[in-house]
Every structure is written in C-alpha cells, then in structure tokens.
C-alpha positions in Angstrom: 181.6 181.0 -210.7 179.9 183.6 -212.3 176.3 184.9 -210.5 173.7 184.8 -213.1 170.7 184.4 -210.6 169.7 187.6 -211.7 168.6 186.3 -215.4 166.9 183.6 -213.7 164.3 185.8 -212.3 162.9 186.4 -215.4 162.0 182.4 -217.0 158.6 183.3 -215.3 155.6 185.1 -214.1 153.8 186.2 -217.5 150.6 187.9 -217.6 147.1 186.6 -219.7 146.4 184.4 -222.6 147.8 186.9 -225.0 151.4 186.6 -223.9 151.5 183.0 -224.3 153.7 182.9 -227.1 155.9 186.2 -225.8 156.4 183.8 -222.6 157.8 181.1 -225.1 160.2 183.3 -227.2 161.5 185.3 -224.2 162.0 181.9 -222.2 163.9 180.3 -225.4 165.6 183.4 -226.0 167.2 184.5 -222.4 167.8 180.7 -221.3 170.1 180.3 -224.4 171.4 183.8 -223.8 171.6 182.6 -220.0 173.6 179.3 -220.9 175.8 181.6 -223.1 176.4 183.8 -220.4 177.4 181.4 -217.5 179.6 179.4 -220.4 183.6 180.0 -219.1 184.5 179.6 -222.5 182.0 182.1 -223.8 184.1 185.7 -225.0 181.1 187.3 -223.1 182.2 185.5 -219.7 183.1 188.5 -216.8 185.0 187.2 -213.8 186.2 190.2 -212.8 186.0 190.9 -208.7 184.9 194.2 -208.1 188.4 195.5 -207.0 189.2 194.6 -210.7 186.1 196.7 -212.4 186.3 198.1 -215.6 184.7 201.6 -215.4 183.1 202.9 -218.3 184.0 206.7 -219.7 180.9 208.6 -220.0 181.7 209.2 -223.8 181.8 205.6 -224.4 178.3 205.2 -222.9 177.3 208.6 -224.9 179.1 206.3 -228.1 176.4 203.4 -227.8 173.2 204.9 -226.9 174.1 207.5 -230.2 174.4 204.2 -232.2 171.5 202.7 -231.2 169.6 205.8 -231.9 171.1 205.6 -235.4 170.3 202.6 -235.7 166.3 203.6 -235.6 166.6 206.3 -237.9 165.7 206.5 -241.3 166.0 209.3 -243.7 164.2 210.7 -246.7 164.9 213.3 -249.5 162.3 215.1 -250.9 162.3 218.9 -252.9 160.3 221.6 -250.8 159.2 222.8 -254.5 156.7 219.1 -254.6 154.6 220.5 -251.7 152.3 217.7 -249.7 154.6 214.8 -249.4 153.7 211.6 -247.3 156.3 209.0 -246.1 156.0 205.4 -245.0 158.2 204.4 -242.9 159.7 200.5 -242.0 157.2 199.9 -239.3 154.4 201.1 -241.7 154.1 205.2 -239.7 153.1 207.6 -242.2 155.3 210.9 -242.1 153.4 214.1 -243.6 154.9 216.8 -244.1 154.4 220.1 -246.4 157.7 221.3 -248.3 155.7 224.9 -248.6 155.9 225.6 -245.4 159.7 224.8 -244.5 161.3 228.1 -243.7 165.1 229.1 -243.1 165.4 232.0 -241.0 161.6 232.7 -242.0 162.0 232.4 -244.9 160.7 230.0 -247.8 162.7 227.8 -249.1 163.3 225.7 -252.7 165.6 223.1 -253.7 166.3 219.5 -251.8 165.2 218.9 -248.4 166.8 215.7 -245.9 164.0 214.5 -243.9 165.5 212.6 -240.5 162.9 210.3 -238.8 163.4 207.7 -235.8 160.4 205.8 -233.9 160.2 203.5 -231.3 157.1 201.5 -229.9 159.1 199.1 -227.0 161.0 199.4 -224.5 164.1 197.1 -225.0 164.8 200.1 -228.2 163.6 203.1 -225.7 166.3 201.8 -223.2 169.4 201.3 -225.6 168.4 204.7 -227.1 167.5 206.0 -223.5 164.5 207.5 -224.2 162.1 206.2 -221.6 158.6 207.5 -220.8 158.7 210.0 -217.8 156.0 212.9 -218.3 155.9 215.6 -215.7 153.3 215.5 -213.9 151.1 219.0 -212.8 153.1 220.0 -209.5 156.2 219.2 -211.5 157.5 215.7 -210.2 157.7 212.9 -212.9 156.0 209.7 -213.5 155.9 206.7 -215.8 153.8 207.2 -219.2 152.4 204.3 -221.2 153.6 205.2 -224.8 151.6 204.6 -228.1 154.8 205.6 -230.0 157.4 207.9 -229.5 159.0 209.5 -232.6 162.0 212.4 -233.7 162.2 214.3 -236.3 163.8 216.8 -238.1 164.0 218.7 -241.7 168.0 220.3 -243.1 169.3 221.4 -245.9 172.7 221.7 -246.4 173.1 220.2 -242.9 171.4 223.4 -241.6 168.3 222.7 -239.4 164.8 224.2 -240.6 161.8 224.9 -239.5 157.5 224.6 -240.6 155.5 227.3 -240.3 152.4 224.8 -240.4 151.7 221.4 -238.7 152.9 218.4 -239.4 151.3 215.2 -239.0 152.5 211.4 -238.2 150.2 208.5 -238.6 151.2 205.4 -236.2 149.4 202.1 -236.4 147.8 201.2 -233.0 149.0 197.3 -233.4 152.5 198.5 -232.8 152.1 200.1 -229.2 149.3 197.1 -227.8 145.9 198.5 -229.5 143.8 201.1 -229.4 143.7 203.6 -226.6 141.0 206.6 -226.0 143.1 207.9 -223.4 146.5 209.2 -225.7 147.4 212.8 -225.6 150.3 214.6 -227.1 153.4 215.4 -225.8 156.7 217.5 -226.8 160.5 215.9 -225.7 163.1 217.7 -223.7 166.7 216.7 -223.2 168.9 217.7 -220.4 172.0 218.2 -220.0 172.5 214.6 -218.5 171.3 213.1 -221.8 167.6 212.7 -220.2 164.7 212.9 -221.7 161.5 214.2 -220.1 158.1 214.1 -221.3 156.0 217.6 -221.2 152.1 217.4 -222.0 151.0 219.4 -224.8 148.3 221.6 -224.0 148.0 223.9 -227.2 145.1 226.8 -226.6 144.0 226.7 -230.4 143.3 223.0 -230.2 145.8 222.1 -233.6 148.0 219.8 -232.0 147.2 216.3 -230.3 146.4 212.4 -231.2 143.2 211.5 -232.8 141.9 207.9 -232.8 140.6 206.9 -236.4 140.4 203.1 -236.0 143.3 201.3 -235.5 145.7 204.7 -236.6 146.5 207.2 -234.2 146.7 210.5 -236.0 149.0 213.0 -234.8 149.6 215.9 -234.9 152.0 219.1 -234.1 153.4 222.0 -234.1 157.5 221.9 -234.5 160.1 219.2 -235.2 161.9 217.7 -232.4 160.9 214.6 -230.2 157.2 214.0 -229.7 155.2 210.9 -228.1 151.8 209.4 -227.9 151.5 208.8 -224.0 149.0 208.7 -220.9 150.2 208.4 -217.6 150.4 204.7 -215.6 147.3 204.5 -213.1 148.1 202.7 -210.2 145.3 203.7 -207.2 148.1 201.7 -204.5 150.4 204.2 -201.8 153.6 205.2 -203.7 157.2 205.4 -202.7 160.6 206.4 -203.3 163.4 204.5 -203.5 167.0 204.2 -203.7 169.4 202.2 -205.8 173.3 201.6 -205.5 175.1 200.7 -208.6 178.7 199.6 -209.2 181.7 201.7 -208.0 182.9 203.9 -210.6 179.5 204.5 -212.1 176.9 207.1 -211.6 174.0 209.2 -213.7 177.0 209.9 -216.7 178.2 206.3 -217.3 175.2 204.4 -216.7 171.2 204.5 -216.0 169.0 202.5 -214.0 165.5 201.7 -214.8 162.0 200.1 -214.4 160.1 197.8 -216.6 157.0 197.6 -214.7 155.6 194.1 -215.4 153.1 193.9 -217.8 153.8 197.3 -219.1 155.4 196.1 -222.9 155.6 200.1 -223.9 156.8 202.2 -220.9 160.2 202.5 -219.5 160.7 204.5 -216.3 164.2 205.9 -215.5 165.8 206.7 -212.3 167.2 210.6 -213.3 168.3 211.6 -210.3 171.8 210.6 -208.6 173.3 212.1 -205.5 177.3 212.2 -205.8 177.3 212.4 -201.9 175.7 209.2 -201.5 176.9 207.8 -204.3 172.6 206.7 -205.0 170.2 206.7 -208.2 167.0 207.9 -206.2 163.4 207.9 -207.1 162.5 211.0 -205.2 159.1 211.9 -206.3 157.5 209.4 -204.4 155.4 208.1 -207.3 156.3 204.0 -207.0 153.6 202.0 -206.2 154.2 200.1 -203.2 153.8 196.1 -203.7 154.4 196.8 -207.8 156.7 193.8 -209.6 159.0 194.8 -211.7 162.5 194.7 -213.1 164.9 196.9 -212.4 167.8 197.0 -214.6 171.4 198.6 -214.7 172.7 199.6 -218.2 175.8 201.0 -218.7 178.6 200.0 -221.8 181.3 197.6 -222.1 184.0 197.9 -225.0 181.1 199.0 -227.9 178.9 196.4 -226.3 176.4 196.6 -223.2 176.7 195.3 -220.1 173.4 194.9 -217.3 172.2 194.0 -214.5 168.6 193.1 -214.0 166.8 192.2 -210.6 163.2 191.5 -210.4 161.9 193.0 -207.3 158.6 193.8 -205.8 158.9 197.8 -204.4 159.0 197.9 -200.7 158.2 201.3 -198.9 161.4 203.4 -198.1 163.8 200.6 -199.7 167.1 200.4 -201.4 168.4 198.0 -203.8 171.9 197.1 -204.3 173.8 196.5 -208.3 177.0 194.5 -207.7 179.1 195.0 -210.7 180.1 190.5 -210.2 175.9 190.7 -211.5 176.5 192.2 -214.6 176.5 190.7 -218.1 177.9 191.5 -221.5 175.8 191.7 -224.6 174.7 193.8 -227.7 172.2 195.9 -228.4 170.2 193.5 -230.2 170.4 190.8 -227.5 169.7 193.3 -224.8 167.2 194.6 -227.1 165.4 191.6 -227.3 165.7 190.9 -223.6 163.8 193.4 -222.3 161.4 193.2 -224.5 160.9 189.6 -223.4 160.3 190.6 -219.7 157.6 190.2 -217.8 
C-alpha cells in the first residue's frame, strides 16, 4: 500500500485570519490530489520498491524545469527606432525599457527588437523553475531571502543577445508578493554550473539602481539584463543549524533538489545547494537554520515529463538529518505541484 503520510502533514497548521480561505483551497485541493494519489487505479499510482527505482537522467530533470521556465515567459516585439516603450505584462508588471539605448557590440542599433520577460512572485513557480531565494550573505555563506518578485530578462535581435547602455526599470505591484515592504533592496542573479541560482545584493556606488516604494508599486530599477529580484533577508533572532538530508538512491544535486518552504513564508523558497558524493548527503552547511523553525521540506526531482516529490513537514532539530525514501514519492505535474506548494503552510 502506498505511503502517502507525507501529504497528510500538510491538511493543517495555518497561520492568521488572512489565510482562512488559502487553508480551504489548499485543504480541498491536496486532499483530492491525496485521494488521487493513494487510488491503485490512478495512472499516477507508484508501487515501486526501492530495488525497482526509476532514476532520473539529469537532462530529463534539466527538460522540465526549462519548461516550466517557458512556461512563465512572455515575449514582446518592439523597434529600437520608437524609443521609451512600456510593457504590461499578465500579472499587471510594467516593463520599461528605452530602444535608444540597446547597443550591439557598442554600438546603436535600428530595426526590430524581441523583448524576453519571465516573473515569478510564489514559490510553488520558483521551485518548478528552480529559482529559489538564497542571497549571500556578507562573510559569503547563503541564507533564505523573502522575495517581492523575482524577474529575467533579456533584449535579441536576430537571436543575438544585446545590451543597454542606460537603466532599465520594472514596475511590480506589491499585492502580488504579500504587501508593501520598506525593507526591499535590489539584487542581481547568478547561475552555476549546477543549474543554481544565487542571489547577490546590489550595492551600486552612484545610487541608480535599487527598489523604490511608491504606494502599492515597487519601482525598480537597474543596470543590465539578466535575472534580478526584489528581496530582504528572513530574520529569525533563534540559534541556527545545519543539517543534512538523504534522498533516494540514484539521485543527487544533478537529478534532483531539495528544499525548504518555511511556514508562513508564501514568497521564499530555500534550496539545499550543496551535495557531498562521498556521503551521498544534500547538506545545509552554513549553519543558518533556525533551530525549532516548521517547515516543509520537499524532494523534487522528474518522472517521465512529469514531477515526482516528496514532502515532509518537520520542525529543524540541531545537528539533524532527515531521510527521502524514494516508496514516499508522488507523481504529478507542474501545475498540481505548482499549486501544492503554494497551498502549504
């Protein structure tokens, strides 16, 4: 019989009057998708033993975190000759952007411009894309950021990448990342070479570049295309920790990721990026997890264009590791999983 005890963890334990009806949806939501799940007749139904597991290629997990990131992208044509152009985008962002100052090679350029744009204010879409919210912190190590919107873009013509010679600017509604928030800075996106994304603060000397609160619209602005994100860092005053997690045999840091949705945090998603082959352990090695903190940690990792998860809610012990058997997971798609998360606590 299939083990679906960790779905159950999450029917419960909401936070505040304002997640009333959040609480409702979620619990309608994951108890259907939970019936679905334990159904033997269901297509999504896994009784495979774990001398039977189905390892995922990391090019198939590569595959379905590409898609979803397609998925949130939009694109826009525009000619560089029309100047001051402004863009709304589905969620209601406004793009600005200046076709006078595109250059190619340094140099100005005329003719028709493809605008590439992709945003995401929750966490469900930051996990399927896997772009959570870890910003480096001053002596390097990295910690979860509360995000008011994180956002790519990125000008071509002819396929060829360009670049601005002048700022650009993005305009986010605050009722899309949880309200206002005095405390938003800017910050620039790297990716490494494991598909990670880390957050850097941007500290720019002439004072050009950051988030301005004007009401209920953050206004932001910067310096180059690329990833960028509206972020402060989680306070927590409690001891912190590391910690350890074991995942499935057969998967490590290149066919899956684990992470933390820190309860009652609906825009930050924390990431486990480090994984020791030796041990065969996703480790938290910063020491930056509050002791006592509830939350859900969750495997991700693909299944046959699909996804397929694990999620445990667990309250962070000092020194602790926690366990993924692969007889936990469950199958689903992006828009179920998707929703999921965003229904958790």
């Amino acid at each position: 019989m299939k083990n679906c005890s960790p779905l159950h963890a999450h029917l419960g334990h909401k936070h505040g009057v304002n997640q009333s009806l959040k609480t409702i949806f979620g619990t309608l939501f994951m108890t259907a998708l939970l019936v679905t799940s334990c159904d033997p007749k269901d297509n999504n139904e896994d009784t495979t033993s774990n001398s039977e597991i189905e390892v995922t290629t990391p090019q198939e997990y590569k595959n379905i975190k590409e898609q979803a990131l397609a998925n949130h992208t939009q694109h826009f044509n525009f000619n560089a000759e029309d100047g001051s152009i402004m863009f709304t985008t589905t969620n209601g962002s406004q793009i600005h952007i200046d076709g006078n100052c595109l250059t190619l090679n340094g140099n100005a350029i005329t003719g028709q411009v493809d605008l590439e744009y992709a945003e995401l204010f929750d966490k469900g879409s930051m996990l399927t894309t896997n772009k959570p919210t870890m910003g480096v912190l001053p002596n390097g190590d990295k910690s979860l950021l509360i995000s008011g919107g994180e956002f790519f873009i990125e000008a071509t013509q002819n396929g060829i990448l360009l670049d601005t010679n002048c700022p650009l600017q993005v305009t986010i509604p605050t009722s899309l990342t949880g309200g206002d928030d005095f405390d938003m800075t800017l910050w620039e996106g790297t990716i490494d070479e494991n598909d990670n994304l880390t957050w850097q603060e941007n500290n720019d000397a002439a004072g050009q570049n950051g988030v301005f609160l004007d009401g209920t619209l953050y206004n932001v602005f910067f310096a180059s295309f690329g990833w960028n994100n509206v972020d402060r860092f989680y306070s927590d005053p409690r001891p912190k920790t590391t910690l350890l997690v074991s995942v499935p045999e057969g998967y490590d840091n290149l066919n899956s990721n684990v992470y933390l949705s820190y309860d009652g945090e609906d825009t930050g998603l924390a990431n486990l990026d480090q994984y020791d082959p030796v041990t065969g352990l996703f480790t938290e090695h910063y020491g930056q997890i509050p002791i006592g903190l509830e939350c859900q940690m969750i495997f991700a990792t693909a299944h046959n264009g699909n996804w397929r998860y694990a999620i445990k809610s667990v309250t962070i012990a000092e020194d602790q590791t926690y366990t993924f058997e692969y007889s936990e997971t469950i199958v689903a798609t992006e828009a179920e999983l998707t929703l999921l998360i965003n229904g958790l606590p």
